[in-house]
C-alpha positions in Angstrom: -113.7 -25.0 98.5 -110.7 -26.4 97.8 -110.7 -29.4 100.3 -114.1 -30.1 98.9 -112.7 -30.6 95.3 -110.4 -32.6 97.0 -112.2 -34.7 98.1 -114.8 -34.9 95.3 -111.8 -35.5 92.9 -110.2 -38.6 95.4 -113.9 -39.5 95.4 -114.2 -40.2 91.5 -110.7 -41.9 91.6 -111.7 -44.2 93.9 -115.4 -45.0 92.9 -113.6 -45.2 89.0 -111.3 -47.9 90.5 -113.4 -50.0 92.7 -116.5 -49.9 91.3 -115.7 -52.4 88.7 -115.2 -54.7 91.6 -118.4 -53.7 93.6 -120.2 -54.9 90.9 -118.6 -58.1 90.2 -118.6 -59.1 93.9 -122.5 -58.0 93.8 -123.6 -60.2 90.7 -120.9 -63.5 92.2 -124.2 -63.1 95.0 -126.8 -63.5 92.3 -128.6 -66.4 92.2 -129.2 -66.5 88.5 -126.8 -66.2 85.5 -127.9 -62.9 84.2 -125.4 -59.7 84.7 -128.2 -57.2 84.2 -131.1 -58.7 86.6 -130.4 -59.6 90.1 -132.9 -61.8 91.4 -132.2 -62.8 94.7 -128.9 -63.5 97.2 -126.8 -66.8 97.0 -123.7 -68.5 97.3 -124.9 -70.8 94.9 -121.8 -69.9 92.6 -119.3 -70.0 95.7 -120.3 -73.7 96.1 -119.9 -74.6 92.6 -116.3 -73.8 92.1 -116.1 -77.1 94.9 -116.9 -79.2 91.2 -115.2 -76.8 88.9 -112.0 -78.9 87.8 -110.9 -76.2 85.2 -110.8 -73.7 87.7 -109.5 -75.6 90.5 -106.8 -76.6 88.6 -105.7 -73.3 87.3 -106.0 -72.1 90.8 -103.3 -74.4 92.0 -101.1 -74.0 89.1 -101.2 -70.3 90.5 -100.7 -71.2 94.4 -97.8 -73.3 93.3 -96.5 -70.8 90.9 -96.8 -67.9 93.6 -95.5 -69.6 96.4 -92.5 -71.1 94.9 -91.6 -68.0 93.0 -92.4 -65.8 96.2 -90.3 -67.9 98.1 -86.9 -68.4 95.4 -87.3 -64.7 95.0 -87.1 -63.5 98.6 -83.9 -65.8 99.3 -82.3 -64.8 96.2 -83.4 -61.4 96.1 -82.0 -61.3 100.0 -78.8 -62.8 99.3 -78.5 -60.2 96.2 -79.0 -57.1 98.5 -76.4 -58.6 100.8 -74.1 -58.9 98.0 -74.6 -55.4 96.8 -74.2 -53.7 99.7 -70.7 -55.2 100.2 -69.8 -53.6 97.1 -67.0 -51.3 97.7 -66.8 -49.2 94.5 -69.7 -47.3 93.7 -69.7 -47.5 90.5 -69.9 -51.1 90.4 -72.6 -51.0 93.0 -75.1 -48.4 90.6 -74.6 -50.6 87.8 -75.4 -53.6 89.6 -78.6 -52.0 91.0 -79.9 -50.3 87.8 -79.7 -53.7 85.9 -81.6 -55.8 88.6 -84.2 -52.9 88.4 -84.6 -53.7 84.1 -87.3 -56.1 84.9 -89.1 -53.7 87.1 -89.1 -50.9 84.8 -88.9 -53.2 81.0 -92.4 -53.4 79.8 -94.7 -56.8 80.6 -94.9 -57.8 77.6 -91.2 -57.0 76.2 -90.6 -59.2 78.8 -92.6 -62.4 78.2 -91.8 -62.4 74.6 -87.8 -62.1 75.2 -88.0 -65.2 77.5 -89.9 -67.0 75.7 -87.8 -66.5 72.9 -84.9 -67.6 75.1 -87.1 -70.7 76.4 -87.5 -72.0 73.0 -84.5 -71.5 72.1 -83.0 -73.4 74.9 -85.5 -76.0 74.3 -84.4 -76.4 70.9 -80.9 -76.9 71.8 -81.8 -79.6 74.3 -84.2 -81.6 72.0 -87.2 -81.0 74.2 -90.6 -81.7 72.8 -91.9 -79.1 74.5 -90.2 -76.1 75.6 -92.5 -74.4 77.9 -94.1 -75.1 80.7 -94.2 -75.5 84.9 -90.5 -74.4 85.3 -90.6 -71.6 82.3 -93.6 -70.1 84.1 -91.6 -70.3 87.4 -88.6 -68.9 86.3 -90.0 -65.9 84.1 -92.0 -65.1 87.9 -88.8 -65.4 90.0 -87.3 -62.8 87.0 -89.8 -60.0 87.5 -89.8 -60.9 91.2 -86.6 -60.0 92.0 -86.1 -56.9 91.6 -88.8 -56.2 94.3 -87.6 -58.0 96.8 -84.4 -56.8 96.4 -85.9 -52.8 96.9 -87.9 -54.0 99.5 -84.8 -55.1 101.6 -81.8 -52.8 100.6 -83.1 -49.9 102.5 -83.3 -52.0 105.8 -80.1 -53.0 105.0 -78.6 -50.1 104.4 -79.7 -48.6 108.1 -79.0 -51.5 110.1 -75.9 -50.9 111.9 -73.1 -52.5 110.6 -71.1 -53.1 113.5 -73.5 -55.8 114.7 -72.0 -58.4 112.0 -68.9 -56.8 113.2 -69.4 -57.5 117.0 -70.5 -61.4 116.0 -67.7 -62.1 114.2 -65.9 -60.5 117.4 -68.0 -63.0 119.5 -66.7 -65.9 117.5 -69.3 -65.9 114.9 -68.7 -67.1 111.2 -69.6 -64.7 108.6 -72.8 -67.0 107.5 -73.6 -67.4 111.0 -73.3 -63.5 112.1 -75.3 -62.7 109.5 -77.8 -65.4 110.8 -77.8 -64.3 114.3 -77.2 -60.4 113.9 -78.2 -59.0 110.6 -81.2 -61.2 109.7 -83.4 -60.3 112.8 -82.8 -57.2 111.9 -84.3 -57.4 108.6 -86.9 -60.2 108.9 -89.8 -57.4 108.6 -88.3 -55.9 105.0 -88.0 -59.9 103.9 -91.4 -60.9 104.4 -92.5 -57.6 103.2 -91.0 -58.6 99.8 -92.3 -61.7 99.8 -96.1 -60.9 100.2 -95.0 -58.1 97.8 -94.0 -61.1 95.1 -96.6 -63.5 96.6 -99.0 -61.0 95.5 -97.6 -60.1 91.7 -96.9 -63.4 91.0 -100.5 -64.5 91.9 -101.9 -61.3 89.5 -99.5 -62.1 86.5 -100.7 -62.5 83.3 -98.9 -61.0 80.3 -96.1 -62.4 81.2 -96.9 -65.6 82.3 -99.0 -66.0 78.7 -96.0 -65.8 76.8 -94.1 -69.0 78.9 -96.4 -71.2 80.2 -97.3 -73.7 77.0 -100.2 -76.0 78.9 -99.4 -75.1 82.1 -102.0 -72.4 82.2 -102.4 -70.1 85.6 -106.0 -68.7 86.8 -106.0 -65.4 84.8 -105.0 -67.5 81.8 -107.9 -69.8 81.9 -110.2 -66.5 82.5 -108.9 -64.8 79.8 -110.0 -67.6 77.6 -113.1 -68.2 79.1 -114.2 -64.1 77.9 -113.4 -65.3 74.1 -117.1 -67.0 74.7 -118.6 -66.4 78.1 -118.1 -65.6 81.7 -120.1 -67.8 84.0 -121.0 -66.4 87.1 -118.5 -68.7 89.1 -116.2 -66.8 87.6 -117.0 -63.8 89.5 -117.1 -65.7 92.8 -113.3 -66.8 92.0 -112.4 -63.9 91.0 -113.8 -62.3 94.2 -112.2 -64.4 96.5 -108.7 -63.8 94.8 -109.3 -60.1 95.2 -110.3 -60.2 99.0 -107.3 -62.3 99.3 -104.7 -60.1 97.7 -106.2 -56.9 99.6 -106.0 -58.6 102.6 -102.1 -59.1 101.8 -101.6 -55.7 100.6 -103.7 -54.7 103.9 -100.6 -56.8 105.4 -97.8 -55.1 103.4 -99.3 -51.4 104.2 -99.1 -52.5 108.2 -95.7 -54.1 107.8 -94.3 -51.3 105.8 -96.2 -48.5 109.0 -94.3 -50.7 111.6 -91.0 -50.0 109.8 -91.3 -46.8 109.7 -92.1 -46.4 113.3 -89.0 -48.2 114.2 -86.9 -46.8 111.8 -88.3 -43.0 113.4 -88.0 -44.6 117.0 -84.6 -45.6 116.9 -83.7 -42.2 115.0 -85.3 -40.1 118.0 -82.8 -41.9 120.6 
C-alpha cells in the first residue's frame, strides 16, 4: 500500500509538472491556430520561425547572452574556487563563501531591480544616453552565474589531492602552469558541469534579465510580451525546441554529475 501511494503521489507530481509541456509540444504539431481543436499534424509552425525576424532575433540575443555569460562565469567562477580554497583562515574562507552564495539565495527580482538601479546610476555618471543594454544584460547573468559555478567546482577541488600541484612545482612547474597541467585535468568534469549548469539558467532567465536589458530584449522577454495580446502557435514550436534543448543539457549535467560520483567512490574504494 504504501509503495503504491508512492508511486501514485510521484505520479501526480510529475504529470502536474510536465503536462503543461505535453500540451504545448502537442498543439506546436497542429496545423491550425486554434488551442482547443487539433486538426491535423504539421510542422507548418516549425518552418515558420525560418521567416520569423522578431523571434530569431531574440533567440540570438539569448545564444549570445548564454554563451558568453556561461563562458565569463565558468573562468571566473574557477579562478574564484581556486582562490578560496587557498584561503588559510577559516573565517575569512566562510565569509568569502557565504557572500558569493547572496546571488544564489537573494530573491530574482531583489536582484534585477538593485542592478538596475546601479546600471542607471552608473549610466548617469558617465553621460550615457542609454544606460542599459547588451553588456547590462551580460553582466547581471555573469552575477547570478557565479555562484553556481563556483559550487559546482569547490567540491572537486576540495578532494583533489593536493600534493599534485605540489609534485609539479617539484618537477619544475610554475604555479599557473602546475595548476594547468595537474590540478585542471583533474577538475575539467566539475568545470563544464558548471558551465552547462549556467549555460542553462542564463538561457531560462527572465526576471532578471527584464529589469537590465533596455532594447536588448532576450527570447522569454519578447514572449512575455507577445501573451499581453496573443500567442501564435510558432510560439509553441520555439518554445518546444528551447525545452528539448535545455533537457537534453540537464540530461548532460545528471550524467556528468553520475560519472563524478563514480570516480570520486572508485578512487575512495582503493
Amino acid at each position: 500500500m504504501k509503495k503504491a501511494l508512492s508511486r501514485l503521489y510521484v505520479g501526480l507530481i510529475l504529470f502536474f509538472l510536465y503536462a503543461p509541456v505535453a500540451v504545448m509540444i502537442f498543439f506546436s504539431l497542429n496545423s491550425g491556430n486554434s488551442v482547443w481543436v487539433f486538426e491535423s499534424f504539421s510542422l507548418d509552425w516549425y518552418a515558420g520561425l525560418i521567416f520569423d525576424d522578431s523571434l530569431l532575433t531574440a533567440l540570438e540575443h539569448t545564444l549570445i547572452i548564454a554563451l558568453l555569460s556561461a563562458v565569463i562565469s565558468t573562468v571566473l567562477g574557477t579562478a574564484a574556487a581556486v582562490g578560496i580554497l587557498a584561503l588559510k583562515k577559516k573565517i575569512t574562507k566562510r565569509i568569502v563563501t557565504s557572500v558569493t552564495n547572496i546571488p544564489m539565495m537573494n530573491a530574482d527580482i531583489v536582484t534585477g531591480v538593485s542592478l538596475m538601479l546601479l546600471f542607471v546610476f552608473v549610466g548617469k555618471i558617465l553621460g550615457l544616453d542609454e544606460s542599459l543594454g547588451f553588456l547590462t544584460v551580460l553582466i547581471a547573468h555573469i552575477t547570478f552565474n557565479l555562484p553556481y559555478v563556483i559550487l559546482s567546482v569547490m567540491p572537486r577541488l576540495t578532494q583533489t589531492d593536493s600534493s599534485l600541484h605540489e609534485a609539479a612545482l617539484d618537477l619544475g612547474c610554475t604555479p599557473i602552469k602546475a595548476f594547468f597541467k595537474a590540478i585542471l585535468p583533474a577538475i575539467s568534469t566539475s568545470i563544464f558541469t558548471g558551465f552547462i549548469m549556467a549555460f542553462t539558467l542564463s538561457l531560462d532567465d527572465f526576471v532578471i534579465s527584464y529589469f537590465t536589458c533596455g532594447h536588448y530584449q532576450t527570447l522569454p522577454i519578447v514572449i512575455y510580451n507577445m501573451t499581453k495580446k496573443t500567442v501564435t502557435p510558432d510560439v509553441y514550436a520555439l518554445s518546444t525546441i528551447v525545452f528539448i534543448s535545455v533537457f537534453v543539457l540537464l540530461m548532460l549535467y545528471n550524467m556528468l554529475q553520475n560519472k563524478n560520483v563514480k570516480k570520486r567512490r572508485h578512487r575512495d574504494e582503493y
